[in-house]
Structure formats: structure tokens, C-alpha cells
C-alpha positions as CSV (number, residue, x, y, z in Angstrom):
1,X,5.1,-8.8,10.6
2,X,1.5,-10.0,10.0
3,X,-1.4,-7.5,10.7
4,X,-5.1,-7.9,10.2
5,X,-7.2,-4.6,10.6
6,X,-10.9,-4.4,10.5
7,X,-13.2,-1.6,10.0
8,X,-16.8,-1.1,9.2
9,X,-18.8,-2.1,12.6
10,X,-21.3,0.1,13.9
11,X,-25.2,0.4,15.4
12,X,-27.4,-1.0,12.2
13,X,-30.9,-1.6,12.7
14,X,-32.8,-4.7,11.7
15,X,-32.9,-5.5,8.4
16,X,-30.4,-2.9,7.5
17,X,-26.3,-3.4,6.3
18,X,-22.8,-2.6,6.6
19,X,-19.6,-3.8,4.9
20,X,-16.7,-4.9,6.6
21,X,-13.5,-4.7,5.5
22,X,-9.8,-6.7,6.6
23,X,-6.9,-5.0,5.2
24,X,-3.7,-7.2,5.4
25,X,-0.5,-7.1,5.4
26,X,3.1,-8.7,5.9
27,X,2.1,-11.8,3.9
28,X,5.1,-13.0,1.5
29,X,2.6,-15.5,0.1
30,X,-0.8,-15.8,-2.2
31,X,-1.6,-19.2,-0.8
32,X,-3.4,-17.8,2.5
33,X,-6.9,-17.9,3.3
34,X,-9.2,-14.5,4.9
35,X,-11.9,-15.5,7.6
36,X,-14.5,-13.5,9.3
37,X,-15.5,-15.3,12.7
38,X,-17.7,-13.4,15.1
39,X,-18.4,-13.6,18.6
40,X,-21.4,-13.1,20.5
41,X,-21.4,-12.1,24.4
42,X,-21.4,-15.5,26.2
43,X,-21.0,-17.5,23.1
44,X,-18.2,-18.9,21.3
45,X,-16.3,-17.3,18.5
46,X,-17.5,-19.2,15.4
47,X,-16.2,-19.2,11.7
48,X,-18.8,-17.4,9.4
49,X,-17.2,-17.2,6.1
50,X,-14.1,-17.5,3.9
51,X,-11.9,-16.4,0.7
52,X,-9.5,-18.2,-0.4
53,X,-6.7,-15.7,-2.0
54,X,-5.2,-19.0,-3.8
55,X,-8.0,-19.7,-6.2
56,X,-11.4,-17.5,-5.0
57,X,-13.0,-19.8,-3.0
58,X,-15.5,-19.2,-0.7
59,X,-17.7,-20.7,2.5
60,X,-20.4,-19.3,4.2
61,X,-21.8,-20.6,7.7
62,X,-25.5,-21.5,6.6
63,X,-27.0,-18.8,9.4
64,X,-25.5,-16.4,7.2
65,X,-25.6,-17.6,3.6
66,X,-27.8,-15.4,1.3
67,X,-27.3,-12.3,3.7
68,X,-23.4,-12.0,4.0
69,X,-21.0,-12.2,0.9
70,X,-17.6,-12.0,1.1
71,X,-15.1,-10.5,-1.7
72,X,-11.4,-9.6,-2.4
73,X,-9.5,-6.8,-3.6
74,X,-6.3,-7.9,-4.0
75,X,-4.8,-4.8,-5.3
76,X,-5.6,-3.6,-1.8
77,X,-5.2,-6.8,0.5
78,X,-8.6,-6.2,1.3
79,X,-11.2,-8.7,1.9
80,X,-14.8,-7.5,2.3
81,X,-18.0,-8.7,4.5
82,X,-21.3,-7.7,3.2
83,X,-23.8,-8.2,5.3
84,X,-27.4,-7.6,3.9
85,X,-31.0,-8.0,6.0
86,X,-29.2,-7.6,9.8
87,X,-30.8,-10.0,12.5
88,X,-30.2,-9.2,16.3
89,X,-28.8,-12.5,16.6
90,X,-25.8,-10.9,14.2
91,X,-24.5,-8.7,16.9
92,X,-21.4,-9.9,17.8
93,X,-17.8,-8.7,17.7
94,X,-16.5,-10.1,14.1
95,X,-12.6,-10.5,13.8
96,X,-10.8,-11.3,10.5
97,X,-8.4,-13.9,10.7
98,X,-5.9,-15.4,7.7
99,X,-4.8,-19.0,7.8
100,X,-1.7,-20.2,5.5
101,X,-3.5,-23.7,5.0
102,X,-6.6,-22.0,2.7
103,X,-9.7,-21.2,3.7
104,X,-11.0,-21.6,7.4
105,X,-13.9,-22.2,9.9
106,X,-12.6,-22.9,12.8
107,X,-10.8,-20.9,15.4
108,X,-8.0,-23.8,15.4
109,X,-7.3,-23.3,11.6
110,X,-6.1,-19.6,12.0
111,X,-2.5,-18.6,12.6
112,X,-3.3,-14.6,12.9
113,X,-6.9,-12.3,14.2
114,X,-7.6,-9.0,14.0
115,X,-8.4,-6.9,16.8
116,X,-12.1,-6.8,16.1
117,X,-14.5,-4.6,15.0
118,X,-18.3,-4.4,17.3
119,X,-21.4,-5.2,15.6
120,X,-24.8,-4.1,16.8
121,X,-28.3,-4.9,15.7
122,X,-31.1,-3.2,17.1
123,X,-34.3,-4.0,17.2
């Protein structure tokens, strides 16, 4: 069985971090792709980044680029969310979510989620 856990949300103030971390397990196969998405209240969940387990590679939704970076630790099944100079507008609930077709973006492209971990920025 599949399972994606998060950890590493938490009340952050502006401008200040935190790392997130998706542990997973279950998979029988390198060719899978890890995806933080987040979700604001109201708003859709949207894609944010990506790392692809295959070959490294990685995506980063531009509102995020330069701020967030995402890594791996494969010994661990771990992949990691970085997330440097925190805007309100980054509070959200993020989920992980792995995709056997590579790296996503889009909610469509996953075939398992987290639980989710909560996010706050305060002002």
C-alpha cells in the first residue's frame, strides 16, 4: 500500500521559513514523480513544485520560484520543500502527492495525496 506523510507546517511569520518534508512508501518503482500542491481557503489546490525520482528533475510554479526548493533523499524516501522569505499569500494547506507518469502539476496527474500538513503566514 501507498502512503504519503507530510510534516513540517506550522505558524511562520513573514519573511521567515520552514521545510517540509514527504516521506513515502509502498512504491515498487523508481520511475515516480513527488509533488507539493497547496491549497488556500476558497481557492483551488494548485501544483507548486516537483521531483522527479527517475532522473532529478524539477518544476517550480513561478509564484514560488526563488523562495521554495525542493530536494530528495532517497535513502529515506524523503522529498523536501524549502520554503525561504514566507508571503501571507503562502498559507495554505500543502499536500504531497506522487504520480507514476513523472513529475506533476496538476491535481489530475496524481494517483496518491497526503493528508496535508497547515501552513500559516502571519503578518
Amino acid at each position: 500500500e501507498v502512503q504519503l506523510v507530510e510534516y513540517g507546517g506550522g505558524l511562520v511569520q513573514v519573511g521567515g521559513s520552514l521545510n517540509l518534508s514527504c516521506t513515502a512508501s509502498g512504491f515498487t518503482s523508481v520511475d515516480v514523480g513527488i509533488g507539493w500542491f497547496r491549497q488556500a481557503p476558497g481557492k483551488q489546490r494548485v501544483g507548486i513544485s516537483c521531483f522527479s525520482m527517475a532522473d532529478g528533475g524539477t518544476y517550480y510554479l513561478s509564484s514560488v520560484k526563488g523562495r521554495f526548493t525542493i530536494s530528495s533523499d532517497n535513502s529515506k524516501n524523503t522529498v523536501y520543500l524549502q520554503m525561504n522569505s514566507l508571503k501571507p499569500e503562502d498559507t495554505a494547506v500543502y499536500y504531497c502527492a506522487a504520480s507514476h507518469k513523472g513529475c506533476l502539476k496538476y491535481k489530475i496527474d496524481a494517483d496518491y495525496w497526503g493528508k496535508g500538513t497547515l501552513v500559516t503566514v502571519s503578518s
